[in-house]
KEDRENSE-366632 format. One line per 5 residues: number of its first residue (from 1); their letters; for each residue x, y, z of C-alpha. Coordinates in Angstrom, 3 decimals. Layout:
BEGIN
NUM	A	X:Y:Z  ...
This chain:
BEGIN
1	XXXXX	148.221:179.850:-78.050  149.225:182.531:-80.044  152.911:181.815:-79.210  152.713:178.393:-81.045  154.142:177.596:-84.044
6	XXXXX	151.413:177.244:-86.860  150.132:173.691:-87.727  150.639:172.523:-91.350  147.664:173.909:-93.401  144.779:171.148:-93.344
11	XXXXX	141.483:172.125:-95.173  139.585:169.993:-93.289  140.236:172.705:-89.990  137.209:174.660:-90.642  137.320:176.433:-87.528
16	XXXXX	140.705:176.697:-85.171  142.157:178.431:-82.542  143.427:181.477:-84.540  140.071:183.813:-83.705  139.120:183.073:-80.067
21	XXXXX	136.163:180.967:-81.788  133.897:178.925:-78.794  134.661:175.351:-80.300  136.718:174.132:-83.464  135.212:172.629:-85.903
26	XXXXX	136.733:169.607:-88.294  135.108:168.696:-91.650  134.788:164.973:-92.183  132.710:165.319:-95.705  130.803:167.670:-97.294
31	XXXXX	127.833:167.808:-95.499  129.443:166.723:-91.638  131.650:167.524:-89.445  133.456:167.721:-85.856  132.713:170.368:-83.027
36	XXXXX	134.904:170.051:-80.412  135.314:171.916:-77.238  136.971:171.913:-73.196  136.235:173.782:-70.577  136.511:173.239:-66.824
41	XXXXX	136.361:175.889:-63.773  136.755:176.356:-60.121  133.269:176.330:-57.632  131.245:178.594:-58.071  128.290:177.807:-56.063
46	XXXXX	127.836:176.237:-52.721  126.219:173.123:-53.868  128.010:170.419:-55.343  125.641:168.773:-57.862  124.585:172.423:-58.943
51	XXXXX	128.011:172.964:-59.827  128.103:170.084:-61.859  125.388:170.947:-63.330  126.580:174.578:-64.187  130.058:172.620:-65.248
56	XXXXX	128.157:170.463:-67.772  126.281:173.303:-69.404  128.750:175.280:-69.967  130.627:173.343:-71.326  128.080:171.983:-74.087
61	XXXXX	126.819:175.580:-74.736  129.850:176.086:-76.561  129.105:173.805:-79.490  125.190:174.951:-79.130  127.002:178.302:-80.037
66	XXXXX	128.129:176.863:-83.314  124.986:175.973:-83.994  125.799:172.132:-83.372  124.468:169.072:-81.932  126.717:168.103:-78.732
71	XXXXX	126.893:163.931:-78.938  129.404:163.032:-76.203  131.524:164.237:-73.311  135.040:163.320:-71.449  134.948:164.549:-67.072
76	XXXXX	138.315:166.067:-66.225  138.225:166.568:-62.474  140.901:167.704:-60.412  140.116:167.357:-56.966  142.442:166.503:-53.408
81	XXXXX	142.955:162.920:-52.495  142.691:164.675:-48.674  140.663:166.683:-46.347  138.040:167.011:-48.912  134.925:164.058:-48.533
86	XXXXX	134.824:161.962:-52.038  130.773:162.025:-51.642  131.153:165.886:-52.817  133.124:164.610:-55.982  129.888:162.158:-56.313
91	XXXXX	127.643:164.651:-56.400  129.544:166.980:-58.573  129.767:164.309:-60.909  125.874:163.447:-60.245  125.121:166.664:-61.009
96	XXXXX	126.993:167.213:-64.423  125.738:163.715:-65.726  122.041:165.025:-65.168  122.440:167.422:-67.354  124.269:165.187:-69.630
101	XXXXX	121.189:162.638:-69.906  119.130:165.570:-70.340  120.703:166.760:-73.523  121.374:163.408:-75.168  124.972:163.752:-74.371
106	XXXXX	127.026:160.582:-73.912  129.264:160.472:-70.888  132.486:158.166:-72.493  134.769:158.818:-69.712  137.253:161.334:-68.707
111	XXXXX	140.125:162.026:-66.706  141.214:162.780:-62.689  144.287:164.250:-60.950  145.125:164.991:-57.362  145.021:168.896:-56.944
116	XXXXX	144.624:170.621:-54.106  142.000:172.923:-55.470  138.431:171.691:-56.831  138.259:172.236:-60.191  135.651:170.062:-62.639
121	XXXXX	134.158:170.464:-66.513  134.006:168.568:-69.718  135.648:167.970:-73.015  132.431:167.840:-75.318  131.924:166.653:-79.165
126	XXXXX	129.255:167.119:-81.359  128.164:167.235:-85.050  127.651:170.139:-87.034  126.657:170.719:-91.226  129.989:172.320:-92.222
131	XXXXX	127.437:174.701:-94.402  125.432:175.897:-91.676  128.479:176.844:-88.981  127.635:180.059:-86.776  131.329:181.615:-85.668
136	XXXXX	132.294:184.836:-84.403  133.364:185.844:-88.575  129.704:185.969:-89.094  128.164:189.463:-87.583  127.864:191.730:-91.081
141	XXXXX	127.043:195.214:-91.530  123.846:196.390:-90.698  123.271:193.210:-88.315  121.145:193.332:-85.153  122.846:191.863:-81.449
146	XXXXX	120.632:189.895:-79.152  122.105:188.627:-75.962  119.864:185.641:-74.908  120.771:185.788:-71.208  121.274:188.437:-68.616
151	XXXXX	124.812:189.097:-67.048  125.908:189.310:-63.070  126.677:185.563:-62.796  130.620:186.595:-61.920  129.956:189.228:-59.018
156	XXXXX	127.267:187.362:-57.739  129.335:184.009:-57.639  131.644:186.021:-55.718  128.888:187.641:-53.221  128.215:184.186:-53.010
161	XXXXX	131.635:182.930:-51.737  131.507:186.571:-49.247  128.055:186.113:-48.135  127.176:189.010:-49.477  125.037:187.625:-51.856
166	XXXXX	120.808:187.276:-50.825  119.516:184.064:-51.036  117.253:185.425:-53.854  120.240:186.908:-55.615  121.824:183.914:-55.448
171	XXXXX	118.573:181.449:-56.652  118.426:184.144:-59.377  121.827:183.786:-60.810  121.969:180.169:-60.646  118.681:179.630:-62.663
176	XXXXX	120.391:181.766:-65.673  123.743:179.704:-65.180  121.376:176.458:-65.508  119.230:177.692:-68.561  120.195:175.516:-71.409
181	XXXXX	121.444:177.042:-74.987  119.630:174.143:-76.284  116.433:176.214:-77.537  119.086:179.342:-78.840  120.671:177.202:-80.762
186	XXXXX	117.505:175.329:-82.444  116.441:179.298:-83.381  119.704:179.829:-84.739  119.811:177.112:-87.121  116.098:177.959:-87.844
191	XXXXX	116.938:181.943:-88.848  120.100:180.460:-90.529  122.482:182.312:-87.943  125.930:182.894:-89.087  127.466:185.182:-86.703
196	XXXXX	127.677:184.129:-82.916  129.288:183.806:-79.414  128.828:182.667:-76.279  129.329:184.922:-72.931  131.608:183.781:-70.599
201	XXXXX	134.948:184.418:-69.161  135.823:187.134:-71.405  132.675:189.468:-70.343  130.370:190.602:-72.595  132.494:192.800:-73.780
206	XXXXX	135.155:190.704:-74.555  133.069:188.154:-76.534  131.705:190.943:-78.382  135.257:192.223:-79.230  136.160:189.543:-80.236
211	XXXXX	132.979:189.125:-82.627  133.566:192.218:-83.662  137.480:191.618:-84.922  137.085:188.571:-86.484  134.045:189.926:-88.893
216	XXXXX	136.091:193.102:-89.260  133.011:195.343:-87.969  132.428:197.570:-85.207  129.820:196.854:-82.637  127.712:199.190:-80.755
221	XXXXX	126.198:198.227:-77.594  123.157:200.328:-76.057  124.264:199.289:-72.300  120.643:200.694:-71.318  119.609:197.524:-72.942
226	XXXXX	121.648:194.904:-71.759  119.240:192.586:-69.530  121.155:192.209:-65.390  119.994:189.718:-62.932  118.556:190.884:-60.279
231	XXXXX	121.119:192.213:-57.521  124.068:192.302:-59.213  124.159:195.915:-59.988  123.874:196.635:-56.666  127.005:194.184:-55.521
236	XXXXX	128.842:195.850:-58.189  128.248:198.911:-56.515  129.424:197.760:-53.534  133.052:196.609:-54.592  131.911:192.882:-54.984
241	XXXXX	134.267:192.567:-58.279  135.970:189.310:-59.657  139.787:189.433:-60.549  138.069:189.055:-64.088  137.019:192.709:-64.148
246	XXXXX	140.852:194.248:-64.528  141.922:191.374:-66.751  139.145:191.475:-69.189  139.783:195.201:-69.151  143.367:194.627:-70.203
251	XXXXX	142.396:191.833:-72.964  140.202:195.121:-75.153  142.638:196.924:-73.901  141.753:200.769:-75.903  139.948:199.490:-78.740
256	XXXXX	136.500:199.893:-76.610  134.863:203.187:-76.404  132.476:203.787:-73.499  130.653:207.010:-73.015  130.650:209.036:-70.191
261	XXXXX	127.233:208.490:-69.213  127.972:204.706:-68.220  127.816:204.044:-64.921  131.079:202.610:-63.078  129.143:199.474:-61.444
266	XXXXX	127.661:199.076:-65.299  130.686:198.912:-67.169  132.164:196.156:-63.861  128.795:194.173:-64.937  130.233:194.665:-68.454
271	XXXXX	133.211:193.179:-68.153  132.515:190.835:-65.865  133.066:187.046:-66.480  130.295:185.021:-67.136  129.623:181.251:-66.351
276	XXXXX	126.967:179.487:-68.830  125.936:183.059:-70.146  124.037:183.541:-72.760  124.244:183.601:-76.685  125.338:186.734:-78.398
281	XXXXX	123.872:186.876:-81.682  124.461:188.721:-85.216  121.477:188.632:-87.748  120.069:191.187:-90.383  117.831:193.722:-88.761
286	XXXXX	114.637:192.814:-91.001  115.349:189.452:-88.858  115.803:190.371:-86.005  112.402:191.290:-84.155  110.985:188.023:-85.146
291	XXXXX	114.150:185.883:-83.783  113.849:187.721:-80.812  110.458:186.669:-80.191  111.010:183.412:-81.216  114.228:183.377:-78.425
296	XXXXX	111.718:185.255:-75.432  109.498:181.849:-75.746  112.041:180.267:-73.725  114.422:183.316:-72.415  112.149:185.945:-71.575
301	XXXXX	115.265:188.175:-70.372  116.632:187.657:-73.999  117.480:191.573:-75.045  118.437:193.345:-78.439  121.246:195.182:-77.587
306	XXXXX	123.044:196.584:-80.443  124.015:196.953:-84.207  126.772:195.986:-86.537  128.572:198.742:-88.139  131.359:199.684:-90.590
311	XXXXX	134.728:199.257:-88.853  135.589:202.629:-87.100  138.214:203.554:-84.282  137.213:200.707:-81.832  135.853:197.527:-82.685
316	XXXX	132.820:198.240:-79.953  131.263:200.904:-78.566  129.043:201.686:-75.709  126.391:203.886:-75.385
């Protein structure tokens, strides 16, 4: 998007597309306004309704990451008019509306095309107090990161699709992909949160990069500390990458610093992709211990991980 032309100026745009924010946000008056978000993805899991599931959620925690209320949701499915069964579209479909009705999220519609490969997600809206917006501006100096949820969800998706992935491994990963943002974002709004993210395709890494540049800080990440589901370190270990791992590399590109202790499989697990991850979250260190217990209530994986820091040579760095 970068190649586009910019739009005319419009003060209502509280949030856009120019820093890699989860959702945009659109004031309607002083004290409401628009978030507004799409995402959709390939299968990830063998069975159809959890993927819709997965599909819904992550979709919706991206306006749970503003700190928002998500209202209503459009289905855009692309899925083969042959050689595929339409009961598997059913229960994809099935699946994500579950969720839905779960959340209070109103399914208005939504759109279909005939594509060869599977792919299904959901344009969601909801309602945010323009005053009370968390972005990825937010993290200050002297801030405390908690990540909510652990990581592994992309190797493990792809052990999955290998068979390489145990049964347990598996049950594992899909239980974090289906744990709501819901609760993080009720905290957030509760501690006031004005600096967060949600991990997904980008890595952890990535999302906190791009935290990082858009508050103008640097972040450092104790990788010691950064909660893993069970298993994935040791697919990681065993080649089980996604194609995610190289490009997410080449999106921070040199402005991350790892140390030399950090294992190889670690820093794959650090860069790659996540599907429904968790929050990453910014908030002032006298804060922070008591938000974190207030988050383990309902994600007992939920992990301080790092600091905020004045801007130095990289924009994160990983101890």
């Amino acid at each position: 998007m970068s190649e586009l032309p910019k739009q005319p100026f419009d003060d209502r745009v509280l949030v856009g597309f120019d820093l890699a924010d989860d959702a945009g946000v659109f004031r309607l008056r002083d004290d409401l306004a628009l978030v507004q978000t799409l995402d959709f993805f390939t299968p990830i899991v063998d069975d159809p309704f959890d993927y819709g599931r997965i599909a819904a959620l992550n979709s919706i925690n991206d306006v749970w990451a503003m700190g928002g209320t998500p209202l209503t949701a459009l289905a855009i499915t692309c899925f083969p008019k042959n050689g595929v069964d339409f009961s598997i579209l059913s229960e994809i479909m099935r699946g994500g509306l579950h969720v839905l009705s779960q959340n209070g999220v109103a399914l208005l519609g939504g759109h279909s095309v005939d594509n060869e490969q599977i792919m299904f997600g959901y344009s969601v809206t909801g309602v945010i107090d323009p005053r009370k917006v968390a972005t990825n501006a937010g993290a200050r100096v002297g801030d405390a990161i908690i990540l909510t949820k652990p990581i592994g969800t992309g190797v493990i998706s792809t052990g999955i699709k290998f068979a390489k992935a145990t049964a347990d491994v598996a049950a594992a990963s899909i239980g974090t992909m289906l744990t709501s943002g819901r609760d993080a974002a009720a905290a957030m709004n509760e501690f006031e949160v004005r600096g967060a993210t949600d991990v997904t395709g980008f890595a952890l890494l990535g999302h906190a990069w791009e935290l990082a540049r858009a508050s103008g800080v640097t972040i450092e990440i104790e990788s010691s500390r950064v909660p893993l589901i069970e298993g994935a370190l040791d697919l990681a270990a065993g080649g089980v990458l996604t194609s995610g791992d190289k490009t997410n590399r080449e999106y921070v590109g040199a402005d991350v610093q790892i140390a030399g202790g950090v294992t190889k499989q670690m820093q794959s697990l650090l860069f790659d992709p996540q599907t429904a991850g968790g929050l990453l979250i910014a908030i002032a260190s006298d804060r922070a211990e008591a938000l974190l217990a207030r988050l383990q209530a309902n994600y007992p994986r939920a992990e301080m991980i790092g600091r905020v820091i004045e801007r130095g040579a990289h924009s994160i760095v990983v101890k």
